[in-house]
C-alpha positions as CSV (number, residue, x, y, z in Angstrom):
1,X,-27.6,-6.6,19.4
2,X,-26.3,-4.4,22.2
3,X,-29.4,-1.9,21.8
4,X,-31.6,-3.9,19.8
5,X,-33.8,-6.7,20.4
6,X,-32.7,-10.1,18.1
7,X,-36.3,-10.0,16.7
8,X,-36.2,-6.4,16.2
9,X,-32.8,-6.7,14.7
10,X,-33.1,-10.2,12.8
11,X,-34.1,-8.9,9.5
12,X,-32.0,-6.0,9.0
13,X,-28.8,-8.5,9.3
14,X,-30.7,-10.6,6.7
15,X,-31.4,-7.8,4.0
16,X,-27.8,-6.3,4.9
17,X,-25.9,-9.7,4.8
18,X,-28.3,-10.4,1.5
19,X,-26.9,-7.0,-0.1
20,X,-23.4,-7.2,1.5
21,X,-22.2,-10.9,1.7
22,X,-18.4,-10.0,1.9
23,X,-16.3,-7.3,2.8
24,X,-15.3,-6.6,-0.8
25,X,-19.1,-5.9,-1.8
26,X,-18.9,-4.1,1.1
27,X,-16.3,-1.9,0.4
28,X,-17.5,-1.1,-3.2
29,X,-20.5,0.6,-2.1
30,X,-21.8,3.6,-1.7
31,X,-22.3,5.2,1.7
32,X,-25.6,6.3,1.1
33,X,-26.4,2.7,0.3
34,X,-24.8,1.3,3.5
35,X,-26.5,4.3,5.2
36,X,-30.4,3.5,3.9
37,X,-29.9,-0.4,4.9
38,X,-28.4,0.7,8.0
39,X,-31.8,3.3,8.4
40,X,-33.9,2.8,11.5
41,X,-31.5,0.9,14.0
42,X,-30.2,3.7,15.1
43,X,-25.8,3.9,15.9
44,X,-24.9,5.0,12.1
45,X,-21.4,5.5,13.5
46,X,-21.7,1.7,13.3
47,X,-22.5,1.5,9.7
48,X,-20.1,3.9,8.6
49,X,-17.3,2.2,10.5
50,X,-18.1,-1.4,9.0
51,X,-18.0,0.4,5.8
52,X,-14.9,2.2,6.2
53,X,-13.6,-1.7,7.6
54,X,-14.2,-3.2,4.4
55,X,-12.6,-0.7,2.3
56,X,-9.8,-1.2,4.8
57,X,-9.8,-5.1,4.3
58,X,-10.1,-4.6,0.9
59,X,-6.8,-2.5,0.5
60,X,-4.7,-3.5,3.1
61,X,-5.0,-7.1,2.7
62,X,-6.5,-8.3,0.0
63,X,-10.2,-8.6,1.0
64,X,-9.1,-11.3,3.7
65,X,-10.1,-10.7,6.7
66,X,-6.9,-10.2,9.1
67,X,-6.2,-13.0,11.6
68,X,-4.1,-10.9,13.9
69,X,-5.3,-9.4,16.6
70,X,-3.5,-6.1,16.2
71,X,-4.2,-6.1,12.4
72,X,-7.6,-6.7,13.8
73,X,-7.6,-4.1,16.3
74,X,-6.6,-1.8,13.3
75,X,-10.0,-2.0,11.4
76,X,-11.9,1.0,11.6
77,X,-14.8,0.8,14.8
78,X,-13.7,-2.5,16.5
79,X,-12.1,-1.4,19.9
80,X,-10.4,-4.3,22.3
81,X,-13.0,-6.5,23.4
82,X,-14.6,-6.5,19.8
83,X,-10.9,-8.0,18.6
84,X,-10.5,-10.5,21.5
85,X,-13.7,-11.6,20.9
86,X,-12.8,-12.3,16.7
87,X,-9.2,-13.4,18.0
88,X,-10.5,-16.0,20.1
89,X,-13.6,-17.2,18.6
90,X,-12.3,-17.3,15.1
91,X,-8.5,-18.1,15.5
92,X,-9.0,-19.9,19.1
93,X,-6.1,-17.1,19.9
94,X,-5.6,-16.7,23.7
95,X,-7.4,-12.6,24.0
96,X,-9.7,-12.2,27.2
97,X,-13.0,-10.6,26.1
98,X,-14.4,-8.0,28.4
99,X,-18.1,-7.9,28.4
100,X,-20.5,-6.4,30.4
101,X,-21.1,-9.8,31.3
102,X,-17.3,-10.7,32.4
103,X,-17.2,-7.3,34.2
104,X,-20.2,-8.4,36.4
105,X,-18.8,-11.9,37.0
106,X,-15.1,-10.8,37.7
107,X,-16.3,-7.9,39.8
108,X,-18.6,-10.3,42.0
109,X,-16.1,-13.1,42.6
110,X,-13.4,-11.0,43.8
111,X,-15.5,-8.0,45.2
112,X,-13.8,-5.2,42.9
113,X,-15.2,-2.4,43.7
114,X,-13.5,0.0,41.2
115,X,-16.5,1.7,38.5
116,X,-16.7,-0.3,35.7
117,X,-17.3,2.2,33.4
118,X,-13.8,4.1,33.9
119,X,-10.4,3.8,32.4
120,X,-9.0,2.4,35.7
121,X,-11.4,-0.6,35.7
122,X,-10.9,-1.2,32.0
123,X,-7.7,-1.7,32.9
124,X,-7.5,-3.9,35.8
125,X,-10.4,-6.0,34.6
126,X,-8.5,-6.5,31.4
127,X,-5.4,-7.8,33.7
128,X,-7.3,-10.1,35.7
129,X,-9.5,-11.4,32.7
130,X,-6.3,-11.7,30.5
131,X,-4.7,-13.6,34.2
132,X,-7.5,-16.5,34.4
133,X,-7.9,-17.3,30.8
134,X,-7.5,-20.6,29.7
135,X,-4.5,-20.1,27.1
136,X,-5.3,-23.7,25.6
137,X,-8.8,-23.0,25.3
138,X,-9.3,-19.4,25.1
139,X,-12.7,-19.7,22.8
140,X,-14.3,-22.1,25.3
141,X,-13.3,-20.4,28.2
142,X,-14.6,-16.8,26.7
143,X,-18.0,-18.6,26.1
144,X,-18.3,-19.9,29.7
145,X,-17.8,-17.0,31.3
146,X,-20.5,-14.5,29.3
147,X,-22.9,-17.2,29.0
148,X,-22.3,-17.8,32.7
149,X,-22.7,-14.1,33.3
150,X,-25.8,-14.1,31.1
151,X,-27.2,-17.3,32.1
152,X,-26.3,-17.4,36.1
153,X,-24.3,-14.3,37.6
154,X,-27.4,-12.1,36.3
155,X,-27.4,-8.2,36.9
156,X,-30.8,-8.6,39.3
157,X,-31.7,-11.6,41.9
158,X,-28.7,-14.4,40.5
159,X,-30.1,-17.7,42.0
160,X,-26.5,-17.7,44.3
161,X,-27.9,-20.8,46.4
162,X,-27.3,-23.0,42.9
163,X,-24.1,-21.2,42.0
164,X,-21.2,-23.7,41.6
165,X,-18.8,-20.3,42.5
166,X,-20.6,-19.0,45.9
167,X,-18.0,-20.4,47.8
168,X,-15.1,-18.5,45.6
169,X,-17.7,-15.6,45.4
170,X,-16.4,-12.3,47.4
171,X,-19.5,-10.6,46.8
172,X,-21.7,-13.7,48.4
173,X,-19.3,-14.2,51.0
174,X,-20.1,-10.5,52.0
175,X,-23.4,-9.5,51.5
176,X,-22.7,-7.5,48.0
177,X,-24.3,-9.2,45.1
178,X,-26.7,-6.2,44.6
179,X,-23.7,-3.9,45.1
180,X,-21.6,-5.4,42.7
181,X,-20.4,-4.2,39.7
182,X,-20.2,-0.4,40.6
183,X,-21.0,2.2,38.2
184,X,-20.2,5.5,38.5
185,X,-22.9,7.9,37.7
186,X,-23.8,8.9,34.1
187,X,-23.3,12.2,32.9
188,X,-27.3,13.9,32.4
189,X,-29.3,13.6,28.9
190,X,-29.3,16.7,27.3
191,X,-32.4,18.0,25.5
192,X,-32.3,19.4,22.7
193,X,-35.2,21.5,20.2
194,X,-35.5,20.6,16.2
195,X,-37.5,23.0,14.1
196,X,-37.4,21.1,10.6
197,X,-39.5,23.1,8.0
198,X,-40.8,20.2,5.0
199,X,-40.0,23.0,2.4
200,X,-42.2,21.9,-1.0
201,X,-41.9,23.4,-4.4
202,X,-44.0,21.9,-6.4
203,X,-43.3,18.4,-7.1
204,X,-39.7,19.0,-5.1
205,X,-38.7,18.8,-1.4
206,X,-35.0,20.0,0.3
207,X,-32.8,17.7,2.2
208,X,-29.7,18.8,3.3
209,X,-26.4,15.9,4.6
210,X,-25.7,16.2,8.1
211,X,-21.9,16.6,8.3
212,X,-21.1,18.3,11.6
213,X,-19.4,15.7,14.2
214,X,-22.7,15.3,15.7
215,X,-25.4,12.7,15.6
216,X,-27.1,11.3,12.6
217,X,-24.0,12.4,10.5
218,X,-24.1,11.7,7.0
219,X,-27.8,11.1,6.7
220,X,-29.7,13.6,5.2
221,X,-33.0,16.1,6.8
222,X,-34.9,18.8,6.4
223,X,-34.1,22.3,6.8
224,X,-33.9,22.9,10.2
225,X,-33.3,25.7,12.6
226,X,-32.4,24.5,16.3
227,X,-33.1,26.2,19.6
228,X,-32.6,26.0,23.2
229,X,-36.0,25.7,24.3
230,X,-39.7,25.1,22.4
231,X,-40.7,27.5,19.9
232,X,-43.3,28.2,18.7
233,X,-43.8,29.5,14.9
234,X,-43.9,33.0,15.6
235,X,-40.7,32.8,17.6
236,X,-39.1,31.4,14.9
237,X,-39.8,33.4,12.3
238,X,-37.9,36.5,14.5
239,X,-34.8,34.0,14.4
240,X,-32.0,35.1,12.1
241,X,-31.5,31.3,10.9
242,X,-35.1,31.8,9.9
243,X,-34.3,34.9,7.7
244,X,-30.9,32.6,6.5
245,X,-33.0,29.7,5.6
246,X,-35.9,31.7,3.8
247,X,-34.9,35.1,3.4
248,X,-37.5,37.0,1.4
249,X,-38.9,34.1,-0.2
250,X,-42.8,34.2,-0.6
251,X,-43.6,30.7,1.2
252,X,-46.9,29.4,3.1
253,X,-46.6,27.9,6.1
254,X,-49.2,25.0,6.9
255,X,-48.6,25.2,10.8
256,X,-47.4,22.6,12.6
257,X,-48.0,19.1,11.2
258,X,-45.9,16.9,13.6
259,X,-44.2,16.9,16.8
260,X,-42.1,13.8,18.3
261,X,-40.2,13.2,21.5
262,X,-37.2,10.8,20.2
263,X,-35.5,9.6,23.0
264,X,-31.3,8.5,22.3
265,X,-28.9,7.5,24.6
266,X,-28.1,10.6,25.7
267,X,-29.8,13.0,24.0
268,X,-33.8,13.7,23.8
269,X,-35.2,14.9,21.2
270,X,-37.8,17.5,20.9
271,X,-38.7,17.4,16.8
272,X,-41.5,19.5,15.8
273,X,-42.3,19.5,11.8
274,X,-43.3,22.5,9.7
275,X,-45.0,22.1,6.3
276,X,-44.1,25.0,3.9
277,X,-45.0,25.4,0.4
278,X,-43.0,28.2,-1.8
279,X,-43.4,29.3,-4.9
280,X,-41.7,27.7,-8.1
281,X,-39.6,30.8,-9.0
282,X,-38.4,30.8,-5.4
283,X,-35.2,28.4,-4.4
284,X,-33.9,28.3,-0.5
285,X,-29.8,28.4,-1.1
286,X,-27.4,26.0,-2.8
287,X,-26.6,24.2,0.3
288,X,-29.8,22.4,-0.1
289,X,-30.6,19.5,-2.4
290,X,-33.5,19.8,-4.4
291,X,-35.4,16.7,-5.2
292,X,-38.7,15.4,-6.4
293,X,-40.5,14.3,-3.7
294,X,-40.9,10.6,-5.1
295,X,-37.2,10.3,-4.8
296,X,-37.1,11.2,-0.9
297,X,-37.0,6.9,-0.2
298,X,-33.4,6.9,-1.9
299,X,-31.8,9.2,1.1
300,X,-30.8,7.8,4.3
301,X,-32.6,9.5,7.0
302,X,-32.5,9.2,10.9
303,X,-35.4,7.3,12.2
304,X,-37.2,10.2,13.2
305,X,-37.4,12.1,9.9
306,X,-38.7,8.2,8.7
307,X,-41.2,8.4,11.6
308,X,-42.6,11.9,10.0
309,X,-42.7,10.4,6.5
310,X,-44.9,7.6,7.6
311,X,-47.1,10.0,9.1
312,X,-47.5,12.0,5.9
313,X,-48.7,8.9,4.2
């Protein structure tokens, strides 16, 4: 839900939770499985974390889920305010959570001025979160302060004339609300130039697992040759990668079929798709899978190879 609208996001959670009820079915799974329900939200860090979680659960204690907050902490992908968050809610435990939220709220009332998005603020917020929390009510007091942040403190125009806090409020008292939380400047979105080549033989297609520490890893793609700018076809069939990937293989290329911007966080995407036919007594090398086509739905595939499929149909 922190990318993804509810309604958007709604019925993956439902297949997923149908599929994966508990963190033992979890664990037992395939990661290719987890990957494919997983396919089209985007974050598949996320999905192999929850996944590497459960096996975690599973062997270090028994398929309960921990109710420590260090043992928490421990699972693979959940980082501190994730752990207060399970600490509190489900134990009633006496952790702080640190939302985006509490950042806004904290930062306003006592005009902090520090960028919430470094490791200074992370830890002074933390303090001063941990400082105020209500140790006998730790679950409630979490709740009021992100729904307050969500519901009244709001990022743009908060309604301060009904806020119960404007007299406590630093950021009021001073003029700031708009100023406050500060964030420091995010690095800039790199672009970056996909060439994927939709390589038939026959009946059979290529996909090839993205392993690299790099986006997308573990799902599968096409062959793919990446530049630094936009190529065109005869550019990159000059390319080295293009002799690498085809060599002296007698193939037909179709042209261009699709192009997509796909827009990530921090990364656009320029993705243009090649459709190339080869002949049957040709193969591209062993570090490609060879599949029939009809089978392509079983791989988990980022959402913009899934956005080029749906255009082929």
């Amino acid at each position: 839900m922190q990318q993804t609208r509810v309604a958007q996001g709604l019925d993956y959670y439902n297949r997923f939770v149908e599929r994966f009820p508990d963190a033992l079915t979890l664990a037992e799974a395939d990661e290719n499985e987890v990957l494919k329900y997983w396919q089209g939200l985007g974050y598949y860090s996320r999905a192999r974390n929850l996944h590497t979680a459960a096996r975690q659960i599973k062997e270090l204690h028994s398929g309960i889920f921990p109710d420590k907050y260090e043992k928490i902490l421990a699972l693979k992908g959940i980082g501190e305010y994730t752990a207060a968050a399970i600490s509190s809610f489900a134990y009633n435990q006496p952790y702080a959570v640190l939302d985006g939220n509490v950042y806004r709220v904290l930062s306003r009332i006592f005009g902090i001025e520090t960028p919430i998005n470094t490791a200074k603020a992370k830890k002074e917020f933390t303090a001063l979160a941990q400082m105020l929390l209500d140790k006998n009510n730790p679950a409630k007091h979490n709740n009021a302060i992100m729904e307050f942040g969500a519901l009244q403190c709001v990022p743009s125009s908060p309604d301060c004339a009904a806020c119960p806090l404007a007299e406590k409020c630093a950021a009021f008292s001073n003029g700031k609300v708009k100023n406050l939380p500060v964030k420091e400047k995010k690095n800039a979105v790199k672009e970056r130039f996909f060439n994927y080549f939709f390589v038939q033989n026959s009946d059979y297609v290529y996909l090839k697992k993205r392993e690299a520490k790099d986006i997308w890893k573990n799902l599968y793609e096409f062959p793919l040759i990446e530049t630094n700018k936009k190529a065109e076809i005869a550019d990159l069939i000059g390319e080295k990668a293009f002799q690498k990937l085809f060599g002296n293989t007698e193939l037909q290329i179709l042209g261009q079929s699709f192009y997509v911007k796909h827009i990530l966080t921090h990364r656009i995407i320029h993705a243009t798709f090649y459709t190339v036919n080869i002949m049957e007594n040709y193969e591209l090398s062993a570090d490609f899978l060879k599949i029939p086509k009809s089978d392509l739905q079983d791989y988990p595939v980022s959402r913009l190879i899934e956005m080029f499929l749906e255009e082929k149909e």
